[in-house]
C-alpha positions in Angstrom: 32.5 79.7 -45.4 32.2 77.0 -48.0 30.9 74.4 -45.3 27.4 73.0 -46.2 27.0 70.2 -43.7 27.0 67.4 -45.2 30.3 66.2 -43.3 30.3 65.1 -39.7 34.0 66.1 -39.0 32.5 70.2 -40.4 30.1 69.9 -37.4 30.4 69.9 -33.5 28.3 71.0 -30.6 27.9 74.4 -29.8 28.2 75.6 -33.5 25.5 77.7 -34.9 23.5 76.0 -38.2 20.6 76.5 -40.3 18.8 72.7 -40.2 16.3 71.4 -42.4 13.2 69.9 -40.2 11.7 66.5 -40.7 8.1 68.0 -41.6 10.0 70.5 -43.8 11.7 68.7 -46.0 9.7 69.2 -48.9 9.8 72.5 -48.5 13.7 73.2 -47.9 12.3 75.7 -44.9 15.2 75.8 -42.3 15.5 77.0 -38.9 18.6 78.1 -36.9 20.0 77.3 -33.9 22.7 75.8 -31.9 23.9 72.2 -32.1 23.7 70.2 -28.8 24.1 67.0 -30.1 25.3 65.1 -33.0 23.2 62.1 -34.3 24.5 60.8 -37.6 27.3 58.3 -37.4 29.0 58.1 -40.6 31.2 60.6 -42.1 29.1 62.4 -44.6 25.7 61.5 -45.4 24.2 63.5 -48.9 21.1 65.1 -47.6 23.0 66.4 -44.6 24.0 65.8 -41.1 21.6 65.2 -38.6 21.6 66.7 -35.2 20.1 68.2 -32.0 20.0 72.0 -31.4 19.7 73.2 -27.5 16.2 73.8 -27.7 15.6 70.2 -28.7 14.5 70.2 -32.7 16.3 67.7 -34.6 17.1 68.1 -38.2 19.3 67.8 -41.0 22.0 70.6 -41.7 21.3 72.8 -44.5 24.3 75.3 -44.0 27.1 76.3 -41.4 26.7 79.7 -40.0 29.6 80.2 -37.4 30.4 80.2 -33.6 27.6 80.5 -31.0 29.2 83.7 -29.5 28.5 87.0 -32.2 32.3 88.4 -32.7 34.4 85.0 -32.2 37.2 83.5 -33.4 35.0 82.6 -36.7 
């Protein structure tokens, strides 16, 4: 998967990414999870999309895993 998140149209809810967290930018630290929401409104943005996962941390995304379910159509 060549998809590294920094275009909205690459991202939609229920899609499993690895985000960067506000208090770990510096650091490049990312945390998976599943998006619920996304925030940013234009079409790309260079340090990432921004979103919502299910269990509420927001972040940019740092890379595109796959589908939520293990063994999808992914």
């Amino acid at each position: 998967m060549g998809m590294t998140g920094r275009r909205r149209d690459e991202i939609q809810t229920g899609l499993r990414v690895a985000i960067v967290l506000k208090q770990d930018q510096r650091t490049g630290r990312t945390v998976e999870g599943v998006v619920k929401e996304v925030l940013t409104r234009s079409a790309t943005h260079p340090h990432g999309i921004k979103v919502r996962l299910n269990d509420g941390r927001v972040g940019r995304v740092a890379r595109v895993i796959g589908d939520e379910e293990p063994g999808g159509n992914g």
